[in-house]
C-alpha positions as CSV (number, residue, x, y, z in Angstrom):
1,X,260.7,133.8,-45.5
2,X,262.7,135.5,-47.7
3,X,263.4,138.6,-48.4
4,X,261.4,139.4,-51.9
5,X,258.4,137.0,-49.7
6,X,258.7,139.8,-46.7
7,X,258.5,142.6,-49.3
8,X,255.0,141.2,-50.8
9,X,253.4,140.8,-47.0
10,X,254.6,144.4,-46.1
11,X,252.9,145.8,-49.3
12,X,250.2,143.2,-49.5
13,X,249.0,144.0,-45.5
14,X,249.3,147.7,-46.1
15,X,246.9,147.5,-49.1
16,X,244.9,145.2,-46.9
17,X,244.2,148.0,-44.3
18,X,244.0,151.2,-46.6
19,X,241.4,149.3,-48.9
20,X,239.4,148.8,-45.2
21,X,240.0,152.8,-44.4
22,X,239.5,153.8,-47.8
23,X,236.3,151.6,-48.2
24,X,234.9,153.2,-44.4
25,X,235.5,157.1,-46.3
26,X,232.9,159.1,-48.1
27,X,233.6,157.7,-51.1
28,X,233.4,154.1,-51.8
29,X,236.0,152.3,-53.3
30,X,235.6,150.4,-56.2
31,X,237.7,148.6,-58.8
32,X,237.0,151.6,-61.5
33,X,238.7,154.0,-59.0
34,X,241.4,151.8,-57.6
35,X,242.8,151.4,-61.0
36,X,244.8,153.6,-62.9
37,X,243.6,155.4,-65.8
38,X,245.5,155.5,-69.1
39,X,246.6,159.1,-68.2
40,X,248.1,158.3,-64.7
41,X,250.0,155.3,-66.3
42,X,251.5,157.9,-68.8
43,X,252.4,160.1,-65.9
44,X,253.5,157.3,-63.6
45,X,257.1,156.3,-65.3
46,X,258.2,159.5,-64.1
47,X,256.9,159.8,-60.8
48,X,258.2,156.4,-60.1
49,X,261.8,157.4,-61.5
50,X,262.0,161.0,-59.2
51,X,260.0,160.1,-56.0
52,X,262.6,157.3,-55.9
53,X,264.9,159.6,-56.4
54,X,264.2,162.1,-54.0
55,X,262.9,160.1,-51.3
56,X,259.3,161.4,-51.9
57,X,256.2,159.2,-51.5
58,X,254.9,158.6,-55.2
59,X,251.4,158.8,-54.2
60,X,251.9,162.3,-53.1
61,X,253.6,163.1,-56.5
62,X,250.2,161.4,-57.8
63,X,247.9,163.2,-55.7
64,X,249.6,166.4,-56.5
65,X,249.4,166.0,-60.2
66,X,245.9,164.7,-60.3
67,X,244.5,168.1,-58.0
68,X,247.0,170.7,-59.8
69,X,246.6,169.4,-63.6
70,X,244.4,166.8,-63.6
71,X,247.6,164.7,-65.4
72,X,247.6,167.1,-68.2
73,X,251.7,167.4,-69.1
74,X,250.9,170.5,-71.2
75,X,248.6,172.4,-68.6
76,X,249.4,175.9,-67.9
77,X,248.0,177.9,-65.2
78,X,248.2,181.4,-63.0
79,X,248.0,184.0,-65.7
80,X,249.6,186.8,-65.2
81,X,247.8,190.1,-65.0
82,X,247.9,191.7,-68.3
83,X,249.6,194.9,-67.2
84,X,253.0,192.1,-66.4
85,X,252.5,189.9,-69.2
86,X,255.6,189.8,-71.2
87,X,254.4,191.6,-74.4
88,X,253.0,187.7,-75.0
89,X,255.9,186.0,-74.4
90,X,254.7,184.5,-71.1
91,X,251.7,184.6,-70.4
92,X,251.5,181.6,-67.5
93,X,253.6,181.0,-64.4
94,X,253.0,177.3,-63.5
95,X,253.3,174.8,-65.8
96,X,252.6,171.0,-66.9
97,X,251.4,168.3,-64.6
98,X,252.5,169.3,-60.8
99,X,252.1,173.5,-61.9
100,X,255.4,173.6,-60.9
101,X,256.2,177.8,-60.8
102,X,259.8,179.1,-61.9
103,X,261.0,179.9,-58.1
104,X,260.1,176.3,-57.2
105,X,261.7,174.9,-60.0
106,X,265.0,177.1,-59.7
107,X,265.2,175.6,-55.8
108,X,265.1,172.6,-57.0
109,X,268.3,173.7,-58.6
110,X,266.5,174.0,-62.1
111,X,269.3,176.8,-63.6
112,X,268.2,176.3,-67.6
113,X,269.4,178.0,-70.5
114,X,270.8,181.2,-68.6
115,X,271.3,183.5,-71.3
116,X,272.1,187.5,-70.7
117,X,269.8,189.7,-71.9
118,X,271.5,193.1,-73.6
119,X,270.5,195.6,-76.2
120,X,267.1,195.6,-78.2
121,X,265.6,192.3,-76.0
122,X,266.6,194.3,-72.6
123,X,264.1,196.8,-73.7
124,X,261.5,194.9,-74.2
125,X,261.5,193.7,-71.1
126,X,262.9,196.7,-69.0
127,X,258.9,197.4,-68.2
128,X,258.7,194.3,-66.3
129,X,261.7,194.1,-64.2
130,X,259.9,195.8,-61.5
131,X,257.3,193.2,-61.1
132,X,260.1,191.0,-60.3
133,X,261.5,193.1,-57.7
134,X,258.3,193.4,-56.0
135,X,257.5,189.8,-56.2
136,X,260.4,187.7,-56.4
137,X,262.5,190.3,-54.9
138,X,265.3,189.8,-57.9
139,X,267.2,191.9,-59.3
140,X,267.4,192.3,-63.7
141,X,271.0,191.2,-63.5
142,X,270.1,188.1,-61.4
143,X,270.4,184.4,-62.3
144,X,266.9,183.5,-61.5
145,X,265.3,186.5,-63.6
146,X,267.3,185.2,-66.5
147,X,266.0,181.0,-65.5
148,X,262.5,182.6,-65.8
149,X,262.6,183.6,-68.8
150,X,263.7,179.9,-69.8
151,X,261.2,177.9,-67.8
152,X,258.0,177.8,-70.1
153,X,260.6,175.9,-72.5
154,X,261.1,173.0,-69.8
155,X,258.0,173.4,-67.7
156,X,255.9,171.0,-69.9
157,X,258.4,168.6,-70.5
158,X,256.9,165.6,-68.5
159,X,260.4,164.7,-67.6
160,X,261.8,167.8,-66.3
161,X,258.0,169.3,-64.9
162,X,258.2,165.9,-62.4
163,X,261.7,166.2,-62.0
164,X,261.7,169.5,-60.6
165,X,258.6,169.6,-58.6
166,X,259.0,166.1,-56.7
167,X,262.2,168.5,-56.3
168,X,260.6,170.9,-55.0
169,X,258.7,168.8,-52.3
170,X,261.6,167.1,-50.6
171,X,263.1,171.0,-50.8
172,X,259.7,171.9,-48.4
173,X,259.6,168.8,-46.7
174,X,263.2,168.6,-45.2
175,X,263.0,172.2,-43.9
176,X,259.9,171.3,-42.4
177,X,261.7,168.0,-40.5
178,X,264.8,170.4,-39.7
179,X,262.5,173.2,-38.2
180,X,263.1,176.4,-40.7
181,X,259.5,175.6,-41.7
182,X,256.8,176.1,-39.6
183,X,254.9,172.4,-39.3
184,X,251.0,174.1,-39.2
185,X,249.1,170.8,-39.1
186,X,251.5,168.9,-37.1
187,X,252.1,166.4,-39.9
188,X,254.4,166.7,-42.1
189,X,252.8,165.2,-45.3
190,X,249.8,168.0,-44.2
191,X,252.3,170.4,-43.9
192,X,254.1,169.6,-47.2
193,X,250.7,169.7,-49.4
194,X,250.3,173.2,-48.0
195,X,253.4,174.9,-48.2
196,X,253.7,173.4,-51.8
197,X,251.0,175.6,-52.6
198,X,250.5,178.6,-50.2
199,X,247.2,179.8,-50.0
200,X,245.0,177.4,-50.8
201,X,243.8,176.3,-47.5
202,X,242.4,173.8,-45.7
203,X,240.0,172.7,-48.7
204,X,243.5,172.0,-50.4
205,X,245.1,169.6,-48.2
206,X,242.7,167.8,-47.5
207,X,241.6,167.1,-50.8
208,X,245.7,165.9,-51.7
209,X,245.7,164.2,-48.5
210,X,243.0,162.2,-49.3
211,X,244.2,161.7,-53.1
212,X,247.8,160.4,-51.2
213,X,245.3,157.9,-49.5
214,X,243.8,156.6,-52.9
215,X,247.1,156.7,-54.7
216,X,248.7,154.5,-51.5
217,X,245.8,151.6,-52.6
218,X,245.9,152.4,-57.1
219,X,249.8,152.4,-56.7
220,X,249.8,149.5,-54.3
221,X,247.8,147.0,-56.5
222,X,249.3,147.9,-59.5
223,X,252.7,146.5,-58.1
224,X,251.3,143.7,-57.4
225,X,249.7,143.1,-60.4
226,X,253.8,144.0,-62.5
227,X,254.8,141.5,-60.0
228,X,252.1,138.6,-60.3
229,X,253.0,135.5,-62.0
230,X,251.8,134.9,-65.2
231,X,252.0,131.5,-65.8
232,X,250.2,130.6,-62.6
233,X,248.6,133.2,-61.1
234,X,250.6,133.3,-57.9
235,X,252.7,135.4,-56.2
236,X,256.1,133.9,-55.1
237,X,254.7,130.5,-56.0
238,X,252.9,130.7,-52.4
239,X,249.2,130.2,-50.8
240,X,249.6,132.5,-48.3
241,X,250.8,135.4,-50.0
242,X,248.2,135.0,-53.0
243,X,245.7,134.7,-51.0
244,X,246.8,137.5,-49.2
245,X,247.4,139.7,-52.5
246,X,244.2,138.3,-54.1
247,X,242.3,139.8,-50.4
248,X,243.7,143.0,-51.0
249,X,242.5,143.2,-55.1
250,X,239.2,142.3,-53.7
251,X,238.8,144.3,-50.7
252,X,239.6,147.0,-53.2
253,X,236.4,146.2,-55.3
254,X,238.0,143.9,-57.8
255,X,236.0,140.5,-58.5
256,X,236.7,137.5,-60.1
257,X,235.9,139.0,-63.5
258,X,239.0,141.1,-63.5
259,X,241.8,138.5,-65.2
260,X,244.2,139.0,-62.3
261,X,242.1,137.8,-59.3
262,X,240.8,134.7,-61.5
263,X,243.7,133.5,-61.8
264,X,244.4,133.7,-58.5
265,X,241.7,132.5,-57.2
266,X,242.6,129.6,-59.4
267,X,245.7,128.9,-57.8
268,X,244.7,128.7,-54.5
269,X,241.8,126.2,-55.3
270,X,244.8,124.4,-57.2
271,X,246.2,123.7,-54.2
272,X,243.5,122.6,-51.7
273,X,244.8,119.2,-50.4
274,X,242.8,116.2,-49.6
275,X,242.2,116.8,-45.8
276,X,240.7,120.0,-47.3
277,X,243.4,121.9,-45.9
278,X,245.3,124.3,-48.4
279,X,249.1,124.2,-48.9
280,X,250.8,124.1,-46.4
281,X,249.5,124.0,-42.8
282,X,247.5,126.5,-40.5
283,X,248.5,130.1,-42.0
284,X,248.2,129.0,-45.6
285,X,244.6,127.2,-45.2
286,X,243.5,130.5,-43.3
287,X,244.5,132.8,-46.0
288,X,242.9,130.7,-48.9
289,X,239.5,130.6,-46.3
290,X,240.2,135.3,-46.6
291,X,240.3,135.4,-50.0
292,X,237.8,132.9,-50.5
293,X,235.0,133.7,-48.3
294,X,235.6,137.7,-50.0
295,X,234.7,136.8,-52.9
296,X,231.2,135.8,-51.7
297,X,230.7,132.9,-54.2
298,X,228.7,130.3,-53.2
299,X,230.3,128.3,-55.7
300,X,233.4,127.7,-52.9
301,X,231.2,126.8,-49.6
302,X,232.3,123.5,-50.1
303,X,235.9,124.1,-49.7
304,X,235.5,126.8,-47.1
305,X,233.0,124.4,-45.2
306,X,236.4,121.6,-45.6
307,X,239.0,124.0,-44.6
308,X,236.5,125.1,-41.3
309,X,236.5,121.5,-40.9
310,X,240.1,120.7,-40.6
311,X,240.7,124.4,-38.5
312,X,238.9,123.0,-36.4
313,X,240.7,119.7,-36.0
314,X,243.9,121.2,-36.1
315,X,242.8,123.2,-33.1
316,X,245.1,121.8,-29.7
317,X,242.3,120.0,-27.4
318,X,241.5,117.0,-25.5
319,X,241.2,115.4,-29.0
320,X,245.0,115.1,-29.9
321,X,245.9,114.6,-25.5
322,X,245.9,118.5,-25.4
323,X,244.8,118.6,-21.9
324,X,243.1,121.9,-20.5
325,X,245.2,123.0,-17.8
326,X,248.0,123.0,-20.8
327,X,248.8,126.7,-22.0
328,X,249.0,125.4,-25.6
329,X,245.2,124.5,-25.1
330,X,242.8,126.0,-27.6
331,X,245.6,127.6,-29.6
332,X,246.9,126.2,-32.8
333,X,250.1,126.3,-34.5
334,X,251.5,125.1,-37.9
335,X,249.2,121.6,-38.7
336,X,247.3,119.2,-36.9
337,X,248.3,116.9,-33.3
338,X,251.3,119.6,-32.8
339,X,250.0,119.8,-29.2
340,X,251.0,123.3,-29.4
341,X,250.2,126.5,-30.4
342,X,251.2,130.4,-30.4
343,X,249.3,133.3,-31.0
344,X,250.1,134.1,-34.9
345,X,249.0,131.1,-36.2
346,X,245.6,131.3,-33.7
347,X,244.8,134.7,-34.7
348,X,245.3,133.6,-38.3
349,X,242.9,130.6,-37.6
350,X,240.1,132.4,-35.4
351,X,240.1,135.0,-38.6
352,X,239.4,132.7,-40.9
353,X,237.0,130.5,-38.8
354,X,234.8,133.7,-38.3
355,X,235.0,134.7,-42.0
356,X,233.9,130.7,-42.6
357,X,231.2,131.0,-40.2
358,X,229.6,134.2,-41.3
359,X,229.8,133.3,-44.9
360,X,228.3,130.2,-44.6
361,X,225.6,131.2,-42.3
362,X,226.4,129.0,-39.1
């Protein structure tokens, strides 16, 4: 298998299994919520770009943005108490889609336009260098003062708003691995969500955690789907891994009306052999029997009843001189009279002779 092949199982089986957890949850999953809407795919150029950059898990990034902004670039929230605000110069302190504040962004290294303040514009804000003492603890003179006063220029800029708070989140994240933050939940990703905004509470993290859990399955089938083939409707030209991929669409709620699953369900029909088998051998014709049996159309109980059939033959027993006392007896391996077997390609078969079975009634 190569490489690229290994990549599309890891991704494909990890879909697989948080479809299953997701799907087991309080809330159903469906195709209309395991797709991205037109606003995350707006969103998701950048949050591909700095989570990849800064080691972060994009479907935290996701699941950030989605709770703090709702994937509005030019959100603003945390007003400022009137008696602070800067004579209506600033009137917010977070900003655009992850609400990133100006001490987060500044250690995230944001610096901006650092400009000294003298003369007629001191004054003006003399009133509120206090405030800034008491909160931030910095001084008027200070570098960061002076980056605040430049941060509602960059805060809504989708760019430099991901940039800085996917920052931000490795910034928490690492001094939670290396100790200097305390790790509350014992879990790091829990631990992250909360210190990224203090205060919220348990209601919070949970709420992102569970987002990071949607976002893992949206973002996971919407790589697939980049990397599907569109002439045929396969991925990497194989049975097994798109039937594996098209298990993982449909487990997520997709059916064969959504233009990516039929053509992949097409495929795999494309290649049912004559023996009623499917490509090549014992793990492929399993596969095909997954995806085709979860789709629940009657319309293929011919071909999973053929590929049951041949499972069945291809099963090591007195049939092919497989004699009982053999270890190999009742397993299977890669096709018919190998008078072998192992456990990956019996699992694979047993999996797909249940799913046969149960479909079909027997």
């Amino acid at each position: 298998m190569s490489g690229n092949d290994k990549t599309f199982v890891i991704v494909i089986i990890c879909l697989i299994i948080g479809s299953s957890l997701n799907a087991s949850g309080t809330t159903a999953i469906t195709s209309e919520n395991s797709s991205l809407s037109p606003e995350e795919e707006e969103a998701l150029p950048y949050v591909k770009r700095y989570a990849g950059e800064y080691g972060i898990s994009s479907a935290l990034v996701m699941a950030i943005i989605r709770k703090e902004s709702q994937f509005r670039p030019d959100a603003k929230g945390d007003i400022i108490r009137p008696e602070f605000r800067f004579k209506g110069i600033i009137e917010y302190t977070a900003f655009g889609y992850m609400q990133v504040r100006w001490p987060a962004a500044y250690d995230a290294d944001f610096r901006g336009t650092i400009v000294p303040i003298e003369g007629e514009i001191k004054e003006r804000y003399d009133w509120f260098y206090a405030y800034c003492y008491s909160i931030w603890g910095v001084q008027p003179t200070d570098e960061k003062f002076f980056a605040y006063l430049d941060w509602p220029n960059h805060g809504t800029n989708p760019d430099e708003n991901v940039r800085y708070g996917t920052g931000y989140l490795r910034w928490i994240r690492d001094r939670i691995v290396n100790g200097i933050f305390p790790n509350p939940y014992n879990n790091v990703l829990k631990s992250t969500i909360s210190r990224y905004n203090p205060g919220a509470g348990d209601p919070y993290v949970e709420e992102v955690f569970r987002y990071c859990r949607e976002y893992g399955v949206k973002l996971g089938l919407y790589w697939l789907k980049e990397h599907q083939n569109p002439s045929d409707g396969s991925w990497s030209g194989s049975v097994g891994i798109t039937s594996l991929a098209t298990l993982a669409f449909l487990n997520a709620g997709y059916n064969e009306t959504d233009p990516t699953v039929n053509k992949a369900i097409q495929y795999i029909l494309a290649h049912r052999n004559l023996d009623g088998s499917f490509g090549w051998g014992t793990y492929e014709t399993s596969t095909a029997v997954w995806a085709l049996v979860a789709t629940h159309n009657p319309d293929y109980h011919d071909e999973i009843t053929a590929a049951k059939d041949w499972l069945i033959k291809a099963q090591s027993d007195e049939e092919d001189g497989t004699p009982p006392d053999d270890p190999c007896y009742g397993g299977w391996r890669y096709g018919i009279s190998s008078h072998d077997g192992d456990l990956s390609n019996t699992q694979f078969a047993l999996m797909a002779l249940d799913a046969a079975y149960t479909e079909l009634g027997l």
